[in-house]
Backbone atoms as SQL, in Angstrom:
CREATE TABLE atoms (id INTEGER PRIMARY KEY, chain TEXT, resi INTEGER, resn TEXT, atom TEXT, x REAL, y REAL, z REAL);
INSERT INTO atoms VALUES
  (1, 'A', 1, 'UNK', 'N', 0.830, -1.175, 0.000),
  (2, 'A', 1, 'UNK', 'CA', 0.000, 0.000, 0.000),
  (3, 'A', 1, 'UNK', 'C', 0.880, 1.246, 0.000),
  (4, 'A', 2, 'UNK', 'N', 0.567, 2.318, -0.881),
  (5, 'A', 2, 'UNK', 'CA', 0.961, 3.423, -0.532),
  (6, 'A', 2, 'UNK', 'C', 0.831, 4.342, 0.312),
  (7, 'A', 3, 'UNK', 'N', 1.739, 5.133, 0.856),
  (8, 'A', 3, 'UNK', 'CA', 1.986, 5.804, 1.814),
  (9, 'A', 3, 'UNK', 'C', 1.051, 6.657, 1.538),
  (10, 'A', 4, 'UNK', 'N', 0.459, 7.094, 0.492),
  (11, 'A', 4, 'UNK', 'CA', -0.641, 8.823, 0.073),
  (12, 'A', 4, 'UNK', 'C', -2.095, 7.858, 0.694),
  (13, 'A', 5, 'UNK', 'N', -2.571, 6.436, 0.472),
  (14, 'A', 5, 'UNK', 'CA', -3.582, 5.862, 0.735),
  (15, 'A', 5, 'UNK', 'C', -3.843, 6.180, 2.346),
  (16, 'A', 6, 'UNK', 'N', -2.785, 6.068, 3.234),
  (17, 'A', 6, 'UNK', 'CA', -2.761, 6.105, 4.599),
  (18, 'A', 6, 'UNK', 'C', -2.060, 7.143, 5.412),
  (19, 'A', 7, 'UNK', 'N', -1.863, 8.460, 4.337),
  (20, 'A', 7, 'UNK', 'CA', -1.171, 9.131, 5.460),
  (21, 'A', 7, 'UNK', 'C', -1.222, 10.015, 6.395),
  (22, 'A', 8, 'UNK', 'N', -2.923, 10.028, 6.985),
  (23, 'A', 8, 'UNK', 'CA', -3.238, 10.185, 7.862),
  (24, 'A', 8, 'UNK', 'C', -2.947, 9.308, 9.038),
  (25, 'A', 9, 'UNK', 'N', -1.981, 8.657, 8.991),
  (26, 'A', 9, 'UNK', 'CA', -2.115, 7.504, 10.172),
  (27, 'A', 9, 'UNK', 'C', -0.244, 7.261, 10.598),
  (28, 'A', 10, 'UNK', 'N', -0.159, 7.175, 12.027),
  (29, 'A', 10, 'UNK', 'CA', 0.896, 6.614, 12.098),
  (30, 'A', 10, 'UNK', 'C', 1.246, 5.323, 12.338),
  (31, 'A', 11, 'UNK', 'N', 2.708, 5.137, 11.306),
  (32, 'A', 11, 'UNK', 'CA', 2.980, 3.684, 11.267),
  (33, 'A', 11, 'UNK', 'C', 3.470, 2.741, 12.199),
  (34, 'A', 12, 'UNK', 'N', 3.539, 1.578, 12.601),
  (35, 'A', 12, 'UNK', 'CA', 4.335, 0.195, 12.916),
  (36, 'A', 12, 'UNK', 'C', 5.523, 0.381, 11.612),
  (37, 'A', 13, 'UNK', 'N', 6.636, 0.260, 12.211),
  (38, 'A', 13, 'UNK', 'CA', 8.428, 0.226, 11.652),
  (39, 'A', 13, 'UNK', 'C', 7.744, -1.056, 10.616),
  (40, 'A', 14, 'UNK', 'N', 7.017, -2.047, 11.196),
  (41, 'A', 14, 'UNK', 'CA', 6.898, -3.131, 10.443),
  (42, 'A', 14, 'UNK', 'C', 5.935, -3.730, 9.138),
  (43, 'A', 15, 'UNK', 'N', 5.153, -3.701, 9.362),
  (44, 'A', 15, 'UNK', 'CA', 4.454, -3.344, 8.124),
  (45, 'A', 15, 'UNK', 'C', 3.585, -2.092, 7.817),
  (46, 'A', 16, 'UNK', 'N', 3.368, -1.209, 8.223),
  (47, 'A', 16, 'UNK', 'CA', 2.910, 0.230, 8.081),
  (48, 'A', 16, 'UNK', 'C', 1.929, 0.043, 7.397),
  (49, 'A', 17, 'UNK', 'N', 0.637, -0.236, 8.233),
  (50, 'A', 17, 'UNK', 'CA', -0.638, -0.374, 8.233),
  (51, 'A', 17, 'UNK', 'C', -1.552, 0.400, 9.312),
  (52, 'A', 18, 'UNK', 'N', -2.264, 0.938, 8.724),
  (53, 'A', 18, 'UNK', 'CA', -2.721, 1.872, 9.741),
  (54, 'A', 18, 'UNK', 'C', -4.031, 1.284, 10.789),
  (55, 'A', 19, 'UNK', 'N', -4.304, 1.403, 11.800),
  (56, 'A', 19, 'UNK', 'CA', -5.379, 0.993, 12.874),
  (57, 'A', 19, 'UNK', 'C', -5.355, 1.961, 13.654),
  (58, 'A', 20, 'UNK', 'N', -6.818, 2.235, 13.812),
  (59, 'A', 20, 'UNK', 'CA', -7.468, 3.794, 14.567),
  (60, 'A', 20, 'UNK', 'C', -7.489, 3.284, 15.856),
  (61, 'A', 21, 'UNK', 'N', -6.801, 4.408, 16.859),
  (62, 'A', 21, 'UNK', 'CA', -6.911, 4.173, 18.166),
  (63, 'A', 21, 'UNK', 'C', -8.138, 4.838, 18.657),
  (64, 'A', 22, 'UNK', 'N', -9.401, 4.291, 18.872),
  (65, 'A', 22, 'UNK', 'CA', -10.672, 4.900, 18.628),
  (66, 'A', 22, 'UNK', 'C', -11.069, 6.115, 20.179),
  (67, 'A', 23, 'UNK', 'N', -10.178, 5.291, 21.188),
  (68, 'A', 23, 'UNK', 'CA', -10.073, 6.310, 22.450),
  (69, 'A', 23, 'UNK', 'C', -9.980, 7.319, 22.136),
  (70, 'A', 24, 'UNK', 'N', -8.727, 7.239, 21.416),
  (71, 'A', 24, 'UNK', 'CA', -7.809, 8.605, 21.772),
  (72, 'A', 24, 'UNK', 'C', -8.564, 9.626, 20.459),
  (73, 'A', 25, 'UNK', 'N', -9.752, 8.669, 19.460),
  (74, 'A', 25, 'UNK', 'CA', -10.171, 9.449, 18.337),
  (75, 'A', 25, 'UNK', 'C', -8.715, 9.963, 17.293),
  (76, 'A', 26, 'UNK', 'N', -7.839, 9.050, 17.295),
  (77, 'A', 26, 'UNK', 'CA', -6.243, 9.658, 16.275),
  (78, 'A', 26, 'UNK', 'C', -6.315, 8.097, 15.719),
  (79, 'A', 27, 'UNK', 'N', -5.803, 7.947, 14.657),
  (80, 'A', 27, 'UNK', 'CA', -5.051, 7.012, 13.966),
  (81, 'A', 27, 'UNK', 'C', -4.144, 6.771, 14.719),
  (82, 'A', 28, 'UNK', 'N', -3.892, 5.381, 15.053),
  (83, 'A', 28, 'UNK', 'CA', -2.508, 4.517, 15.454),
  (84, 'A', 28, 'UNK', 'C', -2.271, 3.388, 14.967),
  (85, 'A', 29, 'UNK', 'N', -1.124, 2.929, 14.621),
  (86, 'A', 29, 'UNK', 'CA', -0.492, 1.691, 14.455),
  (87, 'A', 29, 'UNK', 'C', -0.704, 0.668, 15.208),
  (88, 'A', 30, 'UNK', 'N', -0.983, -0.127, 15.583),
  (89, 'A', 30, 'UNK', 'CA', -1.271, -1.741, 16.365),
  (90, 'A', 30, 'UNK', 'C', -0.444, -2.651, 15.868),
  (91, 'A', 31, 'UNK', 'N', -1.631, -3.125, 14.617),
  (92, 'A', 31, 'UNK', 'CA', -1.570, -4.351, 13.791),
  (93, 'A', 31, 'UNK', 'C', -2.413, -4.371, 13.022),
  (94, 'A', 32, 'UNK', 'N', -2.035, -4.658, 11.759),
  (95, 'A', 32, 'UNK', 'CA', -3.072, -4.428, 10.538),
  (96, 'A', 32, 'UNK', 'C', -4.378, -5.137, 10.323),
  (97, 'A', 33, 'UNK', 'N', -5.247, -4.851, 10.491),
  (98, 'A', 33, 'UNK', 'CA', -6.810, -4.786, 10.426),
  (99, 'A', 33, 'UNK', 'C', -6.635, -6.706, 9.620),
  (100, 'A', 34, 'UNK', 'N', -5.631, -7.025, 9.125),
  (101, 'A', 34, 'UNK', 'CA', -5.830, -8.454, 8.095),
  (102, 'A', 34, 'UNK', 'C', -4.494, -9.226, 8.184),
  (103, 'A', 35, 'UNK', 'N', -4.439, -8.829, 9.751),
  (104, 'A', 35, 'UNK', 'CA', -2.906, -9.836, 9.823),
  (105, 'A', 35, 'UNK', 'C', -3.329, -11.206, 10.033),
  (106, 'A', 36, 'UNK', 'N', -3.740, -11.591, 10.327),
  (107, 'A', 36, 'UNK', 'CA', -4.335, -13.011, 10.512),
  (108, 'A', 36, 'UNK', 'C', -4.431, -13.650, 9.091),
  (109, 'A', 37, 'UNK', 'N', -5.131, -12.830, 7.422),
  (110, 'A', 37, 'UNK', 'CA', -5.057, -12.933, 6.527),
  (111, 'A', 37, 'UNK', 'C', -3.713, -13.106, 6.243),
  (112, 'A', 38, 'UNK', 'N', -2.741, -12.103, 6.588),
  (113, 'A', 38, 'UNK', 'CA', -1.296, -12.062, 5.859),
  (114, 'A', 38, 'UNK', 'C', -0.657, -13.331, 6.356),
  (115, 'A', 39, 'UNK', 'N', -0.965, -13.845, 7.549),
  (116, 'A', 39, 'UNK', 'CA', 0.031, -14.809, 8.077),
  (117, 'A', 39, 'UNK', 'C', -0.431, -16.039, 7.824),
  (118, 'A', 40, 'UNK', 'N', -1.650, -16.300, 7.588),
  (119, 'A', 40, 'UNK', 'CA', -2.176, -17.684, 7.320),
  (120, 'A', 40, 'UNK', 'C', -2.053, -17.875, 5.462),
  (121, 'A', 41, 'UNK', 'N', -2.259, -16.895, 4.866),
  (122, 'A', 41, 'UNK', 'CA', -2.599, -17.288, 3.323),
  (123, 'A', 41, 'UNK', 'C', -2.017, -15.630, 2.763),
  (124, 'A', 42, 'UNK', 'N', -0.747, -15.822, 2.588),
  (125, 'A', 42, 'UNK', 'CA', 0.451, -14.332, 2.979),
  (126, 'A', 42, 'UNK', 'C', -0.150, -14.241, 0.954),
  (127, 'A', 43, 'UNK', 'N', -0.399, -15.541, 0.040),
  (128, 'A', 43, 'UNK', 'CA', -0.575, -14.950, -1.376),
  (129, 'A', 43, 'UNK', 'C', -1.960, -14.097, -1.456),
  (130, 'A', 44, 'UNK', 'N', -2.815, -14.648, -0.691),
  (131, 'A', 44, 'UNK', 'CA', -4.378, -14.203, -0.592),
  (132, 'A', 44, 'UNK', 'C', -4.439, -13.076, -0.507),
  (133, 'A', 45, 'UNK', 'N', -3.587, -12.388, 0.720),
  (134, 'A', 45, 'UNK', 'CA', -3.171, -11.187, 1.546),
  (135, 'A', 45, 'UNK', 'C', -2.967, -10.290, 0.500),
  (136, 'A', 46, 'UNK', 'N', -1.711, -10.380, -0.234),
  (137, 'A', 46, 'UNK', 'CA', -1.013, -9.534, -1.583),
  (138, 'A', 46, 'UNK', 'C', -2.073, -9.613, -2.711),
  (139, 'A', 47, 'UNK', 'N', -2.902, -10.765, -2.849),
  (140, 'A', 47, 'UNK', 'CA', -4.658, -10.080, -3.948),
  (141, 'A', 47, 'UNK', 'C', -5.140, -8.814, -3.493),
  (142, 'A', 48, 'UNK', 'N', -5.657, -8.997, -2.200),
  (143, 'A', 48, 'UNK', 'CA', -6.438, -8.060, -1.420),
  (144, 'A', 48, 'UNK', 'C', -5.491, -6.539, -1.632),
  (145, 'A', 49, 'UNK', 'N', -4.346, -6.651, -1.129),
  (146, 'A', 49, 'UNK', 'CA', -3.820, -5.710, -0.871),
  (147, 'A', 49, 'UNK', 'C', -3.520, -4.588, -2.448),
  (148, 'A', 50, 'UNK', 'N', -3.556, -5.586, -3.440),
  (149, 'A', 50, 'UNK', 'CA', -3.108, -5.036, -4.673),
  (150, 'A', 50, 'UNK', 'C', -4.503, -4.228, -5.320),
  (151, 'A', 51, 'UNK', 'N', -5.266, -5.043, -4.801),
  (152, 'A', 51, 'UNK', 'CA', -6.806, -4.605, -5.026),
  (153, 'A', 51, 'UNK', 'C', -6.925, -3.206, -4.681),
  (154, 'A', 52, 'UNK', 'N', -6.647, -3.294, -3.384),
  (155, 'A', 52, 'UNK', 'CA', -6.302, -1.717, -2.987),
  (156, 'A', 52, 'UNK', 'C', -6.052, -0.678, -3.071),
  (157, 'A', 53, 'UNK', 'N', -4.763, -1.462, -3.913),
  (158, 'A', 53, 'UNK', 'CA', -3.501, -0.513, -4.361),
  (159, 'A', 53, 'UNK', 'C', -4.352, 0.310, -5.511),
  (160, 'A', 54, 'UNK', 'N', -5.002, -0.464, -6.351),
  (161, 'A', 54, 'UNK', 'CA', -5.405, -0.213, -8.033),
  (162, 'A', 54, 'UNK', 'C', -6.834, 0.367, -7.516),
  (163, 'A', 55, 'UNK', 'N', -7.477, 0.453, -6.621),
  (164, 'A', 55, 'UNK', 'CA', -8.587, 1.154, -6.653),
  (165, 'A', 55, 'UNK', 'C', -8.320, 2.470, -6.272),
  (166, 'A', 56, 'UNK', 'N', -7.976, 2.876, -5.153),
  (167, 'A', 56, 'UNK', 'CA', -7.625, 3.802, -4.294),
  (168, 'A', 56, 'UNK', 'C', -6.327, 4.306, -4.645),
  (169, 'A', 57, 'UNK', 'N', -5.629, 4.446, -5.554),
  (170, 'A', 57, 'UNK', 'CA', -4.627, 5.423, -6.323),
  (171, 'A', 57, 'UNK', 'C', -4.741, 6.250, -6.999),
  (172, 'A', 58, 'UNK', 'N', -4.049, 7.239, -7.502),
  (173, 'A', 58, 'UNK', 'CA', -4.797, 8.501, -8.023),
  (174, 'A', 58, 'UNK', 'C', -4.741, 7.866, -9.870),
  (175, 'A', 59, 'UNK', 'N', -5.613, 8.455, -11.093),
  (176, 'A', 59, 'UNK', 'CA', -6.321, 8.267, -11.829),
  (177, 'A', 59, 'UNK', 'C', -7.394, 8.829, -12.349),
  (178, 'A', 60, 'UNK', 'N', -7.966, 8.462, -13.130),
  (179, 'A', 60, 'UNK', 'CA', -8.979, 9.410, -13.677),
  (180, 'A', 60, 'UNK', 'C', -9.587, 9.460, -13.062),
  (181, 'A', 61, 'UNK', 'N', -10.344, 9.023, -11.916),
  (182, 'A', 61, 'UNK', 'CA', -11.074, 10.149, -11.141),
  (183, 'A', 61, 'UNK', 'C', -10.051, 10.299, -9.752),
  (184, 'A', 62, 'UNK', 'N', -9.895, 11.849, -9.311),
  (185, 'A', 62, 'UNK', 'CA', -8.919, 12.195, -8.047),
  (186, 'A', 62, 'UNK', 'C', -9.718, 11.392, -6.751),
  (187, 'A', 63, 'UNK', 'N', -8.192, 11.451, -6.176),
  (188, 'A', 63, 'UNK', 'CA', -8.161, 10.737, -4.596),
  (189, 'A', 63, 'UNK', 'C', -9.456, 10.645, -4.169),
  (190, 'A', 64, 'UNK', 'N', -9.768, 12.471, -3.780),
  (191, 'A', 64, 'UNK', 'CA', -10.912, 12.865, -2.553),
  (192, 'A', 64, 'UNK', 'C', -12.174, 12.054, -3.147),
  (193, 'A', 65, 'UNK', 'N', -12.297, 12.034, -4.396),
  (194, 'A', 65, 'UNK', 'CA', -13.758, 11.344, -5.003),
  (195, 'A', 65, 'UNK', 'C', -13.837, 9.724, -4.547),
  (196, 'A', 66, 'UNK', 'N', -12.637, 9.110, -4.802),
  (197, 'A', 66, 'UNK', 'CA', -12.534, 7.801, -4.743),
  (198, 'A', 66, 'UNK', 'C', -12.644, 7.122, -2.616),
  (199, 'A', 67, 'UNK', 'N', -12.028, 8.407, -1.989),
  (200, 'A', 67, 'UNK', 'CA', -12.856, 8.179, -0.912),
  (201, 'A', 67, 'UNK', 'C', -13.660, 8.544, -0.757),
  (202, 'A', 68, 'UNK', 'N', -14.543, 9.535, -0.995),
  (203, 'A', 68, 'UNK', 'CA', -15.458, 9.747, -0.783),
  (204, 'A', 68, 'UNK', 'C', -16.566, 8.564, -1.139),
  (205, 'A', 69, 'UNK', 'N', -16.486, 8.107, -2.568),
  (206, 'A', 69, 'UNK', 'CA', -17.119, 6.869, -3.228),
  (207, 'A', 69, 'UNK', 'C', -16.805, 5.793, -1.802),
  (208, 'A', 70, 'UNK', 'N', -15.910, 5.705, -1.456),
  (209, 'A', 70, 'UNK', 'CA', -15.695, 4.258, -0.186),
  (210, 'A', 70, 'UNK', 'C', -15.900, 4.514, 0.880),
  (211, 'A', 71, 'UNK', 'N', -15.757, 6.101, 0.974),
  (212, 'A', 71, 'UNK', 'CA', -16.880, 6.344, 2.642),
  (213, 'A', 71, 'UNK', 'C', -18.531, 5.945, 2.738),
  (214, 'A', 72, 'UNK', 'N', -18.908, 5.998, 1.610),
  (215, 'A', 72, 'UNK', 'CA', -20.326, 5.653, 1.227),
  (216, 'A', 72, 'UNK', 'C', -20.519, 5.134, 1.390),
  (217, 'A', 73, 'UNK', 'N', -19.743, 3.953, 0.650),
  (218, 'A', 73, 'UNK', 'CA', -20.187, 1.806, 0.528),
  (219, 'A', 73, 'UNK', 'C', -20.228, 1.869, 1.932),
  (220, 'A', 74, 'UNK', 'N', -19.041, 2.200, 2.700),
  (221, 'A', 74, 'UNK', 'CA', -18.643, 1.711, 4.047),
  (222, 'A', 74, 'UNK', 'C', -19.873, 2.457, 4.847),
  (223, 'A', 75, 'UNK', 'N', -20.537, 3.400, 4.771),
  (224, 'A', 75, 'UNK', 'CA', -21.419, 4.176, 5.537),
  (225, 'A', 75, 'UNK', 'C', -22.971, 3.057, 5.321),
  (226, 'A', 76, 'UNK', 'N', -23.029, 2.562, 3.794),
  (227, 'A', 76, 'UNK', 'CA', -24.192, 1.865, 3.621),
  (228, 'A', 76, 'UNK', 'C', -24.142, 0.420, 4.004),
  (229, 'A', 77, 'UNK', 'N', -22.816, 0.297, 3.901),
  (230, 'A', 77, 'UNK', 'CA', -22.252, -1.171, 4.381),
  (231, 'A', 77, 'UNK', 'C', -22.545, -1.729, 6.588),
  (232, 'A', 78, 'UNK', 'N', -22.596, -0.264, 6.762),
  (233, 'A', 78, 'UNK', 'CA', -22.278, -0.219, 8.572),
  (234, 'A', 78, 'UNK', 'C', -21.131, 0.052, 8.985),
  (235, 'A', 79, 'UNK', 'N', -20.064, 0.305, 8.299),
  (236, 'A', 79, 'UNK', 'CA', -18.713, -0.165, 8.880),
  (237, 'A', 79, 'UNK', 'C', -18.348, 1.365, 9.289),
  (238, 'A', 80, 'UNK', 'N', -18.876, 1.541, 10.937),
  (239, 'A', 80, 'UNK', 'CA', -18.195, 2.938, 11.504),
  (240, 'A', 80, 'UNK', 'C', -16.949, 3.522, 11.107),
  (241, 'A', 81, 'UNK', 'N', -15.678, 2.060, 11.249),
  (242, 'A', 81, 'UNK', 'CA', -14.588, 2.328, 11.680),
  (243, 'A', 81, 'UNK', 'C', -14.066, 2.724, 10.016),
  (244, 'A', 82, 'UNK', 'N', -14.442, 2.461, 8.935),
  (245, 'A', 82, 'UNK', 'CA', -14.178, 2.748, 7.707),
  (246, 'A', 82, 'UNK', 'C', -14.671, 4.218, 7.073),
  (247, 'A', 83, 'UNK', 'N', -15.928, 4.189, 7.685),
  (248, 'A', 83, 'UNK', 'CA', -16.406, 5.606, 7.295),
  (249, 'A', 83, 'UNK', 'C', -15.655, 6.727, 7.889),
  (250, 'A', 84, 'UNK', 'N', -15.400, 6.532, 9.348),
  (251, 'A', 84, 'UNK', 'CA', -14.152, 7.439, 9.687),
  (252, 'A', 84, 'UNK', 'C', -12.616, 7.474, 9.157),
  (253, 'A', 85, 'UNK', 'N', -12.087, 6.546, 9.204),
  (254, 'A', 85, 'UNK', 'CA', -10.668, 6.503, 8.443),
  (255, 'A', 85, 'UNK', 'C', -10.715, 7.186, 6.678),
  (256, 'A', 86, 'UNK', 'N', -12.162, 6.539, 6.243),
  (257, 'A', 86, 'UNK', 'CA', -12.118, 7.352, 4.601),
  (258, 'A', 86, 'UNK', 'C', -12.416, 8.534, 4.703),
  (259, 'A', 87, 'UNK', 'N', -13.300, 8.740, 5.547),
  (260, 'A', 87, 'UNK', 'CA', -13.780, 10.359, 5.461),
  (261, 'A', 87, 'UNK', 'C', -12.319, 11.629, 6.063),
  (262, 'A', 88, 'UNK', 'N', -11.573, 11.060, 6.797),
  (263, 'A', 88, 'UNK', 'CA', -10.467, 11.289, 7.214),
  (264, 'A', 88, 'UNK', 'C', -9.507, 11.578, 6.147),
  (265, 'A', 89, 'UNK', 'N', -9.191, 10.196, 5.428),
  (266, 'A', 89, 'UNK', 'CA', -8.516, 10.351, 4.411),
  (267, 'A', 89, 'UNK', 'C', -9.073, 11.257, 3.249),
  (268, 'A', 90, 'UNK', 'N', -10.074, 11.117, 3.066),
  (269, 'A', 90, 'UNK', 'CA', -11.210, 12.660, 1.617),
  (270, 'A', 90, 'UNK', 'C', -10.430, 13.718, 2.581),
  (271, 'A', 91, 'UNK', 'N', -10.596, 14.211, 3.526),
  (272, 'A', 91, 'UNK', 'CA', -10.081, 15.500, 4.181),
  (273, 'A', 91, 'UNK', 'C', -8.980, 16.054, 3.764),
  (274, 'A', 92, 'UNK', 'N', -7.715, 14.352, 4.063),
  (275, 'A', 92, 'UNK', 'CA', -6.407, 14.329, 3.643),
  (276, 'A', 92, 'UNK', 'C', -6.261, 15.036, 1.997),
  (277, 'A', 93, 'UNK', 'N', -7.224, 14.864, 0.844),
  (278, 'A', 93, 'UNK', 'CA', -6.702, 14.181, -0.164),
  (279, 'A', 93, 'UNK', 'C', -7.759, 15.817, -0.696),
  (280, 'A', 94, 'UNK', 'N', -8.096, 16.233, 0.164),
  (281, 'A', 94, 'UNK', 'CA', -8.850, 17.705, -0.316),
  (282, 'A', 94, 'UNK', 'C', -10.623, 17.902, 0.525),
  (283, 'A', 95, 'UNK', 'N', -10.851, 16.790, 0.547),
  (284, 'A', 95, 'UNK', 'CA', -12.434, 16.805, 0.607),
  (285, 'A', 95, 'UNK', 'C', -12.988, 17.840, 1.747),
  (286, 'A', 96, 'UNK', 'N', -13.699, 18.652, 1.544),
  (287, 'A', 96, 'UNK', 'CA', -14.457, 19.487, 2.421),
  (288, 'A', 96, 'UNK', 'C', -15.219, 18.842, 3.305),
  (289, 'A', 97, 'UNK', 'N', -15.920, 19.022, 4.577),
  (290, 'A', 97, 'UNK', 'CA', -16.878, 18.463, 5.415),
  (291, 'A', 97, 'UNK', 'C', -18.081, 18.368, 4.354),
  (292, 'A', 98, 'UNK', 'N', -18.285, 19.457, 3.793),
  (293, 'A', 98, 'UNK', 'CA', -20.350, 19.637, 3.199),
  (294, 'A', 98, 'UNK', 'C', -19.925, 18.332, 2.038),
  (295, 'A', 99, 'UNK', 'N', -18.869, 17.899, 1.273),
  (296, 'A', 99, 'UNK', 'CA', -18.471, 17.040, 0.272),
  (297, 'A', 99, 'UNK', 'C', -18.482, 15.638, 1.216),
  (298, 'A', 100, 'UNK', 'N', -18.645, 15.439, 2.191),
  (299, 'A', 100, 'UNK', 'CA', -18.327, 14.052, 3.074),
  (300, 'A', 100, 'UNK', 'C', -19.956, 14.215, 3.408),
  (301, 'A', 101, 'UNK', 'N', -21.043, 15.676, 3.875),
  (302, 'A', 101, 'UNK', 'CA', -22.416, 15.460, 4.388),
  (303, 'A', 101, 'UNK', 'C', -23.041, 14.983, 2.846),
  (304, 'A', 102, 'UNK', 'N', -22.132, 15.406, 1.753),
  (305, 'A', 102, 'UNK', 'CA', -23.159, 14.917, 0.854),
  (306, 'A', 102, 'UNK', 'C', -22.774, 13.415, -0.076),
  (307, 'A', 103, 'UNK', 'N', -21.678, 13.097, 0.318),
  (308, 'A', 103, 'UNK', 'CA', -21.141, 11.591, 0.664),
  (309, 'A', 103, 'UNK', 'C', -22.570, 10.738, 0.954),
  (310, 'A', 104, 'UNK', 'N', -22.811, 11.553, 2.193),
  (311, 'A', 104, 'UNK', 'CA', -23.328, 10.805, 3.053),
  (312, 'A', 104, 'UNK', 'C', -25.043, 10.750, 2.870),
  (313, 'A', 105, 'UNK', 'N', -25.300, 11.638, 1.816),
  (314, 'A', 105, 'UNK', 'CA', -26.878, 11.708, 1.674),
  (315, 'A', 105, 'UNK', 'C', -27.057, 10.602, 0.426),
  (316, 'A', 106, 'UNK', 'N', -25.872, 10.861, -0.470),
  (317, 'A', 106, 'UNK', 'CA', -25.940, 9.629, -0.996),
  (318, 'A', 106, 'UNK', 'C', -25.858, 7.864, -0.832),
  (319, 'A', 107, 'UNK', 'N', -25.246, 8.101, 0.213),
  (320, 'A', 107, 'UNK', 'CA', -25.254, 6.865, 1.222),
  (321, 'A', 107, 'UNK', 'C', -26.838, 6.582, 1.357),
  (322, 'A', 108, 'UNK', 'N', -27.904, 7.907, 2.074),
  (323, 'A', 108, 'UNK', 'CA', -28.852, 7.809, 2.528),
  (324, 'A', 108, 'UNK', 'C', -29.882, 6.684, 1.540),
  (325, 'A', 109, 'UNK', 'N', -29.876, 7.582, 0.267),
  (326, 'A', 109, 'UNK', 'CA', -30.199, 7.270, -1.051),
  (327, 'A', 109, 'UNK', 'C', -30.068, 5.949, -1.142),
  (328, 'A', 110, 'UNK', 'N', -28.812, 5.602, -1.359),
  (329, 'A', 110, 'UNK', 'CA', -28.631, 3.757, -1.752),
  (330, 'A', 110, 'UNK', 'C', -29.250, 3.148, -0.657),
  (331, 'A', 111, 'UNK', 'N', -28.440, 3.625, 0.303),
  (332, 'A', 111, 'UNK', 'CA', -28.676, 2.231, 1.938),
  (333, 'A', 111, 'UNK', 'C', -29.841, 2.500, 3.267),
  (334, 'A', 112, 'UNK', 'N', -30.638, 3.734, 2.676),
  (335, 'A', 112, 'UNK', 'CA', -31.204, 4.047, 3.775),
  (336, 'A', 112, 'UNK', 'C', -30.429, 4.990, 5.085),
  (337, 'A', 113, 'UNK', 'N', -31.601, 5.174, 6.080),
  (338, 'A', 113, 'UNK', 'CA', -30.957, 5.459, 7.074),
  (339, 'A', 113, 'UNK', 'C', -30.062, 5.125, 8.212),
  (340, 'A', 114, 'UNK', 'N', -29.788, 3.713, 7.746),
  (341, 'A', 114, 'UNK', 'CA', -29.043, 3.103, 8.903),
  (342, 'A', 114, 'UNK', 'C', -27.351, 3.298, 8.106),
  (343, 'A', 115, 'UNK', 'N', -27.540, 3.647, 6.910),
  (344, 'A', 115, 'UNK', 'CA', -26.266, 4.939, 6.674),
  (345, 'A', 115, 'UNK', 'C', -25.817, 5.897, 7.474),
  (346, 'A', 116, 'UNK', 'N', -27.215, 6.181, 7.316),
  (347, 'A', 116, 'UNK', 'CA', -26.760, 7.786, 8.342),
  (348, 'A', 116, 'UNK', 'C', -26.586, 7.888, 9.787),
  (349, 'A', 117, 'UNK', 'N', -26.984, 6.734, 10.293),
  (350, 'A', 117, 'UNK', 'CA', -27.165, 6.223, 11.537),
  (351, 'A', 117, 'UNK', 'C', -24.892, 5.668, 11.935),
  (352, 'A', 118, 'UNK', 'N', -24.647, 5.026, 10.949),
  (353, 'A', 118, 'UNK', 'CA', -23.168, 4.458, 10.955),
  (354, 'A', 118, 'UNK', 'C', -22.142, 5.973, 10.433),
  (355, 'A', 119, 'UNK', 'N', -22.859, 6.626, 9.586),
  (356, 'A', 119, 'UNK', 'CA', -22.161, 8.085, 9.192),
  (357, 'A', 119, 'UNK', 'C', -21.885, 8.479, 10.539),
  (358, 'A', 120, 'UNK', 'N', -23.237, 9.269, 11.417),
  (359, 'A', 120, 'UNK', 'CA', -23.105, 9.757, 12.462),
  (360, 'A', 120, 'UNK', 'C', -21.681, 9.471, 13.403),
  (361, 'A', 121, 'UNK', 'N', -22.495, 8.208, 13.634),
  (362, 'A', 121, 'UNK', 'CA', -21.597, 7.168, 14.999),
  (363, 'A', 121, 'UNK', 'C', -19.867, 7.709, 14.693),
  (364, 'A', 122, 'UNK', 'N', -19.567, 7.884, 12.959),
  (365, 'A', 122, 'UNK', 'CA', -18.260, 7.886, 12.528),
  (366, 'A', 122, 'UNK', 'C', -17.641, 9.194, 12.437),
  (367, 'A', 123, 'UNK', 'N', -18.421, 10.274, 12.285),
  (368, 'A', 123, 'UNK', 'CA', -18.114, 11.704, 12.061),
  (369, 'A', 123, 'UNK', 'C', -18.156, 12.228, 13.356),
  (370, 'A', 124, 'UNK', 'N', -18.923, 11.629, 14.483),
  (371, 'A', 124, 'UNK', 'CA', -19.036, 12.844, 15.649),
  (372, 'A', 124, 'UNK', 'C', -17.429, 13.857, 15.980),
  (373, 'A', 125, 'UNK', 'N', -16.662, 12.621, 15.733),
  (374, 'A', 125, 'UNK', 'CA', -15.353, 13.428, 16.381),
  (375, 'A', 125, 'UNK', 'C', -14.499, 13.884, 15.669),
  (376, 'A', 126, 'UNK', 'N', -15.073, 14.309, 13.960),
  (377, 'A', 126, 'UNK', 'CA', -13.893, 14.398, 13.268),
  (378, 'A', 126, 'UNK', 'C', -14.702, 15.732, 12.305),
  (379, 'A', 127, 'UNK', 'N', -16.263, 15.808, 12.499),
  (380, 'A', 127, 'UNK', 'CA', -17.043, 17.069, 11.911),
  (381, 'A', 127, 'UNK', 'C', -16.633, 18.110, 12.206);
């Protein structure tokens, strides 16, 4: 993964993967969200990870859009801890707050309100 994908976050010397220290509301290093993946099936790991690489790199459409697009899924999906780290990263990569509320109405749109319900839970500390 590239360093522009995560560099809101500080690293582990060791594999430099980012994990939100949700206390403290900051990005911290731990252990990567798919180490269990990397260590049991380390080729599986490098699919996933490349997947990554090729979605979330810059390209015809810029950074802030492409999170913004994955704060969404992740907002319609439930996944608190994603909607904060992407919406974090859109910030990083340019994105305005009203560009993340309207992220998030589109979220509403596809997934309903239990979007906006996982938006919330994810923005309180970072709006």
């Amino acid at each position: 993964m590239t360093a522009v994908i995560f560099k809101h976050c500080e690293y582990q010397k060791v594999d430099k993967r980012p994990v939100l220290d949700y206390e403290a509301g900051v990005n911290k290093m731990d252990e990567h969200p798919l180490k269990i993946i990397q260590d049991k099936d380390n080729d599986f790991f490098n699919i996933i990870e490349a997947s990554l690489e090729n979605a979330l790199s810059e390209g015809s459409i810029p950074l802030k859009y492409k999170f913004l697009i994955a704060m969404a899924l992740d907002a319609e999906h439930g996944a608190v801890d994603g909607v904060k780290v992407l919406a974090l990263q859109a910030m990083e990569a340019g994105a305005t707050k009203e560009e993340i509320m309207e992220a998030v109405r589109i979220a509403n749109y596809i997934g309903g309100i239990g979007s906006v319900y996982t938006a919330a839970n994810a923005l309180r500390d970072i709006l």
